[in-house]
N, C-alpha and C positions, 0 to 999 in steps of 0.2 A: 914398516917402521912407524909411521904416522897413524899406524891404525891401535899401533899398542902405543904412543905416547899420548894419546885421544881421549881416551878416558882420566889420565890423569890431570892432563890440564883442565878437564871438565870439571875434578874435582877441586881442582885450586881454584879454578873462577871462583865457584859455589864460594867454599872456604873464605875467599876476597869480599866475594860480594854482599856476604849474611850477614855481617853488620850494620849495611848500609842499608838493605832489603828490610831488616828483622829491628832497626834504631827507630824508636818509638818518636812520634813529635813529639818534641820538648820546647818550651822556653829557653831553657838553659841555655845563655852562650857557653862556646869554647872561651877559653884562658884568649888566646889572641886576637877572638872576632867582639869581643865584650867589650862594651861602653865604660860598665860599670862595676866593681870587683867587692868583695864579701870575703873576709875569713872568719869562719865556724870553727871552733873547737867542741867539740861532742863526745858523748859514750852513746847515744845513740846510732841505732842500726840500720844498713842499708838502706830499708823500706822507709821509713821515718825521715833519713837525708833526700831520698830521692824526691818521694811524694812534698815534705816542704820544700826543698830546694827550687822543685819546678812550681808550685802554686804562688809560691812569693815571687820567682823571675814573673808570673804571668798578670801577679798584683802591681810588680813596680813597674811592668811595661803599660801596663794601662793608666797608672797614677803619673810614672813622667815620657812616658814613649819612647825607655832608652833601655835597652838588654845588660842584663846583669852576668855576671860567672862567679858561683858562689863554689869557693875553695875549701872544700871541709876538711879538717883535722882530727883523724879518727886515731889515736895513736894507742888504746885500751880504754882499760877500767879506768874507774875515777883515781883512784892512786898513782895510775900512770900519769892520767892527765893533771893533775895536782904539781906531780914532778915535773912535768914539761912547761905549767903555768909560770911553776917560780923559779925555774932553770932560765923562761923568757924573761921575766923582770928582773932578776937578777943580772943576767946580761946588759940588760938594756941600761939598768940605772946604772953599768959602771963605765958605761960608751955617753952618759951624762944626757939618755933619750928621756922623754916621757912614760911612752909605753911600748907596744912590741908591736908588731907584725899584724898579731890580731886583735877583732875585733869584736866577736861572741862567744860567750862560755854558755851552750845551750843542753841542759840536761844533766841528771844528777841531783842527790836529794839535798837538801837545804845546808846538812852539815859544810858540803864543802861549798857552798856561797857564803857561809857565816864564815866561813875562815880565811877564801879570798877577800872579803870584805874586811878583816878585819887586820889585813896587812895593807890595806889599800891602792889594792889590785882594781878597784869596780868604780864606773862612775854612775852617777843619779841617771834615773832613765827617768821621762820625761811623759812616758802612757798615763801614770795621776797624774797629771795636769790637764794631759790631751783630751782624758776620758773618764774623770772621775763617776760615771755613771755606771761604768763597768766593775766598780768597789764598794761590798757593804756587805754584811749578813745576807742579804737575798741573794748576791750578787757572788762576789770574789770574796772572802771573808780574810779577815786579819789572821786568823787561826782558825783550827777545830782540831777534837780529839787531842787536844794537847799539843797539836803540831802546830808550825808558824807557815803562814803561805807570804809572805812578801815581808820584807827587812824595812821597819819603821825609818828608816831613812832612805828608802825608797834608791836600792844598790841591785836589788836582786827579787824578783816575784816572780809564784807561782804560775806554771800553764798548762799543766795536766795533773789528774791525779794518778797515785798509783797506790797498793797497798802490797806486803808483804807476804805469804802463806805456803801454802802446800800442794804442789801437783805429785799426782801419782797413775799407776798405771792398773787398773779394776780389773783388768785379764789377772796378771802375776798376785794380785791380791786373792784373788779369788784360788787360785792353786795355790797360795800360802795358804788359804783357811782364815784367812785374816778381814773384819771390816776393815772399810773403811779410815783413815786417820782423821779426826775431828779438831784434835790438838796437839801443838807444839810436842805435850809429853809424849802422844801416843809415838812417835818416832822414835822412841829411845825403848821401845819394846825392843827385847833379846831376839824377836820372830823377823827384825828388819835386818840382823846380825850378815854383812856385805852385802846387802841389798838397798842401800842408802845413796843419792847422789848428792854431796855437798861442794859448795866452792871454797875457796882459800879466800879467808876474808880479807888479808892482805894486799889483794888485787883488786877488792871490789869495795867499795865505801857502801852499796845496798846490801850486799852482804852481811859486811857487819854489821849495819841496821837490822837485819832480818835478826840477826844473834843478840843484837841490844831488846827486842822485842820480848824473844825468848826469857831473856833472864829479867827483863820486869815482869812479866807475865808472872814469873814463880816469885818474887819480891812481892808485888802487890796480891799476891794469892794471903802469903807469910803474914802482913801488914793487916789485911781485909780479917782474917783470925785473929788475931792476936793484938791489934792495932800498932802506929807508929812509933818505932824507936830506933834508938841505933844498934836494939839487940837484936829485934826483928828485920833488920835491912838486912843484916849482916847474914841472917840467919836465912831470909830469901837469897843475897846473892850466893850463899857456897848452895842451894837447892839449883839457880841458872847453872851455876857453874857446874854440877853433876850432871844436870841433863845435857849441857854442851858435852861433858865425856862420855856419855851414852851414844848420842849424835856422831860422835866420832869415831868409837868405834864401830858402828853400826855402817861407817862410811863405806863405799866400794874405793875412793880415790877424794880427790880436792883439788877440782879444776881450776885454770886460771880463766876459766869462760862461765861467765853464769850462765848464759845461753846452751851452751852444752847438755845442763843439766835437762829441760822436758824432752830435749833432742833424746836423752839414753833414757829416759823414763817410757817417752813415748814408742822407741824400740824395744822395750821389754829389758833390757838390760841392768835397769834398778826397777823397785816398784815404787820409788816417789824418792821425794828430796826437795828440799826449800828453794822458794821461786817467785820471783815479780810477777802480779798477775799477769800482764800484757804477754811475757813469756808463756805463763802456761795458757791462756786462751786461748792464742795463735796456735798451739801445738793440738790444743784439743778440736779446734775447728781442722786444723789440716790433717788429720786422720780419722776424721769421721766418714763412714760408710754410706751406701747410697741410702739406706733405709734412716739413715740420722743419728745413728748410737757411733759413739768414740770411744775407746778406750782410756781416753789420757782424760784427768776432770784435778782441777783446780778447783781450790776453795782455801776463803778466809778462814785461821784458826780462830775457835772461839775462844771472845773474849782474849786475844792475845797480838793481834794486830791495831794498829793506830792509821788513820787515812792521812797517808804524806801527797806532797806535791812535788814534779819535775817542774824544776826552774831554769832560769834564765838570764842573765847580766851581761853587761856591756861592758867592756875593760877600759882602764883610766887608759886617754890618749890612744882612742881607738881611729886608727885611718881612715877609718869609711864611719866617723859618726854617725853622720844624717840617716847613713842607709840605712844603722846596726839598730837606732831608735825606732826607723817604720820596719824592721824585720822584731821588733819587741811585740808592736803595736798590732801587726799581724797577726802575730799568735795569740793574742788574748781578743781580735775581733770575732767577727761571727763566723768568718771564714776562715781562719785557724782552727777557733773550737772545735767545730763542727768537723775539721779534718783530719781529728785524732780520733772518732767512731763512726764516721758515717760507713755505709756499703761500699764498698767498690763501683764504681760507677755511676753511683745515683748523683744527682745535681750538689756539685759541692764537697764530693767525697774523692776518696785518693783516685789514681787512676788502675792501680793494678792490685793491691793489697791492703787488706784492713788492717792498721795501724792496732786495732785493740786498747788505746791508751782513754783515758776519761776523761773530758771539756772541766777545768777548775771554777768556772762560771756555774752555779746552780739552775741558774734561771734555763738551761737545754736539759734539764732533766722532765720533761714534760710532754705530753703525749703528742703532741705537735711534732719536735724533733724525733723524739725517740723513735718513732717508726721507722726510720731508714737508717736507726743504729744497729750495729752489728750486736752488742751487747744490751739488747731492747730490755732485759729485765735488770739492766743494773740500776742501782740507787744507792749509790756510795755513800749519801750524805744520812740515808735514813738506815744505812746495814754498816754498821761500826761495828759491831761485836760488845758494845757498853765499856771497849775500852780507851782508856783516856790515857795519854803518854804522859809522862811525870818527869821530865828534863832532870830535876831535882835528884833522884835516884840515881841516873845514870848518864847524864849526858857530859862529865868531864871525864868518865874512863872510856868515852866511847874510842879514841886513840890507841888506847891504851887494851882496850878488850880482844881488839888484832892479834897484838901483839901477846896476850896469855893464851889465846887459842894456839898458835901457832906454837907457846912453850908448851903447853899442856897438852896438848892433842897432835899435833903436827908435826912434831919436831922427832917426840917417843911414841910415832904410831903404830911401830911393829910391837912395840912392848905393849902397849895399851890394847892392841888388837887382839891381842898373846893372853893378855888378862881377862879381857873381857868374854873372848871365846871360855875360857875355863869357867867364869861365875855366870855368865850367861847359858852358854850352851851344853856345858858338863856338870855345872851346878858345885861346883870346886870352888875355894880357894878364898882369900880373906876379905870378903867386900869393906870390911870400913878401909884399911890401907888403900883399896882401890878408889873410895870415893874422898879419900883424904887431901882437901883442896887449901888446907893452914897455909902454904906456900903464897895464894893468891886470896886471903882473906878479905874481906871488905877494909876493913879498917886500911890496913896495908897498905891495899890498892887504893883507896882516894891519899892515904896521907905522904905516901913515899913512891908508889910506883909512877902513881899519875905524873909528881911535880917532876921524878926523873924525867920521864918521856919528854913532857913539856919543856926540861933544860935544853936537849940537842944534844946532850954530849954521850955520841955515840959507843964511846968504848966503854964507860961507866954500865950502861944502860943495855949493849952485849953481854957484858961479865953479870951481870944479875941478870938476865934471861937466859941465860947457858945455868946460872945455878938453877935456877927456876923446873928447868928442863930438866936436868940432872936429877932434882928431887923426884920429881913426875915420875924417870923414866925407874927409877928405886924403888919407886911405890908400888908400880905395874908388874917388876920382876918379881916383886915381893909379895905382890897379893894371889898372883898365879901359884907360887909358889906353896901356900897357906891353905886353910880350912875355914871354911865358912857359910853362907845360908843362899842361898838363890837370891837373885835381885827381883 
């Protein structure tokens, strides 16, 4: 009896004991043994919570000699987290509190800190004051490429960069017969037709940015020809707005994980799809072979990405102030920077996984640091693509651009799939009804879409995206249905 219940208990020990055996040293306290407590709200990823989580317990036990437990809040995408932000303050203000529970809104592109900001959710961080040597052109810069890295009233600032673009998978390319994709447009080649990995921009705030990208990219192509008007705006955004419906039909699916995406690129299951760089690096380094060749390779579109920044803010009547100010302070010293690309391992670098993300401080772009960067040959500041983001064009339907993909593509994607296959891949059927996008015209959309969305009044703003949709899905049935020219 004891000789056959033997091995199993041998296995439960094991089983019991691997956690305790195989639990890395940390700083981090537990929730009960902790001095000192932190809540983080994020869209950042395991690696990124863990690696800060423990490098700042092991700055604040050396700076007061008192153990922290940082409580992170990972609840999605930034629209999740958006909704959980103002679902807390809204509670709190009708229980007649200050603020909520938490205390850092860490990560995520600037739109959604100019929007907590500007319900006044955020309080003034206090790093310009501490450290104004760490801010200037050489330094931290107020902006570049059109983007804003820190909110002139000093509520929310950059601490890594990121940019936008394309990973894909150079095996599946190469048995398509296909180069390379160099730009935004080249995706909407008929030869990507279910071979496409996109997310659902409604879940993702970089998403949509990736998509606002896209259609300035064809706006300022339109403009650059022809120069500035509100004939040529209009005339650029129905060109975004076609290659978004190219983009979509060319889709396999429309994940709620951008993450997802280099994960199926890199198993051969799309051959590419839009992606944050940090995403596709990490995927291109974790499948590369012993001889050094990967399959999976990222790159910025030319001339159609803008260099943005992950930011940072402190919420108004946050519990752990003092802490939430030196967890700001952190991340923009040298030993934050430095712990978004160093090696694994090397002095000052994560302990298990390169983060891939880029130091927003200029001054580590230099042969000194760079040597124990994982991505030695980036120089984000000097490889922009020459393009310049222009707010002006696009940045009040950004909202509201969610929400047209999701009527226009998302909603009527078996029709549009239906259509596309016929003008694409059969060479059938009526391309202008197919690219007929009058439903969601420029004019339109800043004069009457945008201001609905911005009312809140949600059934109004249903019943015109249901017709929206409706038109879409008539157009698709109907251009399948037709005779017409190859795209």
């Amino acid at each position: 009896m004891l000789k056959r219940v033997l091995p199993v208990l041998i296995v439960l020990a094991i089983v019991v004991a691997a956690p305790l055996v195989l639990r890395r040293d940390t700083q981090v306290a537990e929730a009960s043994d902790s001095q000192d407590r932190l809540v983080i709200i994020t869209p950042h990823n395991d690696s990124i919570r863990n690696e800060f989580g423990e490098a700042f317990a092991e700055y604040w036990m050396n700076k007061t000699g008192r153990t922290i437990y940082i409580d992170w809040r990972a609840p999605g995408g930034g629209g999740d987290i958006l909704k959980v932000i103002d679902g807390s303050f809204a509670a709190a203000e009708e229980l007649g509190k200050e603020g909520t529970e938490l205390d850092l809104f860490f990560g995520g592109g600037t739109r959604d800190f100019i929007k907590q900001a500007s319900r006044g959710h955020l309080a003034k961080i206090e790093v310009f004051d501490r450290h104004p040597e760490w801010f200037g052109d050489d330094e931290l810069p107020a902006g570049f490429s059109g983007e804003t890295y820190y909110d002139e009233d000093r509520r929310w600032v950059g601490v890594c960069l990121s940019q936008f673009g394309i990973v894909y998978n150079s095996d599946v390319l190469e048995w398509m017969g296909e180069e390379p994709p160099q730009k935004w447009s080249d995706l909407g080649s008929p030869s990507y037709f279910g071979k496409l990995a996109l997310a659902d921009p409604t879940k993702s705030s970089s998403v949509t940015k990736a998509f606002e990208m896209l259609v300035q990219e064809q706006m300022q192509e339109v403009i650059r020809e022809k120069g500035d008007s509100p004939e040529t705006r209009a005339e650029g955004w129905s060109r975004g707005m076609n290659l978004l419906q190219k983009l979509a039909a060319n889709a396999r699916y429309f994940t709620d994980s951008a993450s997802k995406i280099p994960h199926d690129v890199a198993m051969g299951n799309s051959a590419a799809g839009t992606c944050i760089d940090f995403y596709g690096r990490s995927f291109e380094d974790a499948v590369r072979d012993e001889k050094g060749r990967s399959r999976v390779r990222w790159i910025s579109p030319q001339g159609g990405t803008s260099l943005n920044v992950d930011s940072i803010a402190i919420f108004r009547g946050a519990p752990h102030m003092e802490i939430a100010q030196e967890f700001v302070v952190f991340c923009l010293s040298d030993q934050g920077q430095l712990l978004w690309n160093k090696k694994p391992g090397s002095p000052g670098g994560p302990k298990d996984r390169a983060l891939r993300r880029l130091p927003v401080r200029r001054s580590f772009y230099t042969a000194k640091w760079m040597e124990d960067f994982t991505d030695p040959d980036a120089l984000p500041y000097e490889r922009t693509g020459q393009f310049v983001y222009q707010p002006d064009l696009t940045v009040e339907a950004f909202d509201t651009l969610r929400l047209i993909f999701r009527a226009m593509c998302m909603d009527p994607y078996v029709e549009l799939k239906m259509a596309w296959n016929k003008l694409a891949v059969e060479g059938e059927g009526d391309l202008s009804l197919f690219y007929d996008v009058s439903a969601v015209n420029y004019e339109y959309v800043m004069n009457e879409l945008v201001p609905l969305v911005e009312s809140g009044d949600p059934i109004d703003l249903t019943r015109t995206l249901t017709r929206i949709s409706k038109q879409f899905r008539n157009n698709y049935r109907r251009a399948a249905e037709g005779k017409g020219d190859q795209p």
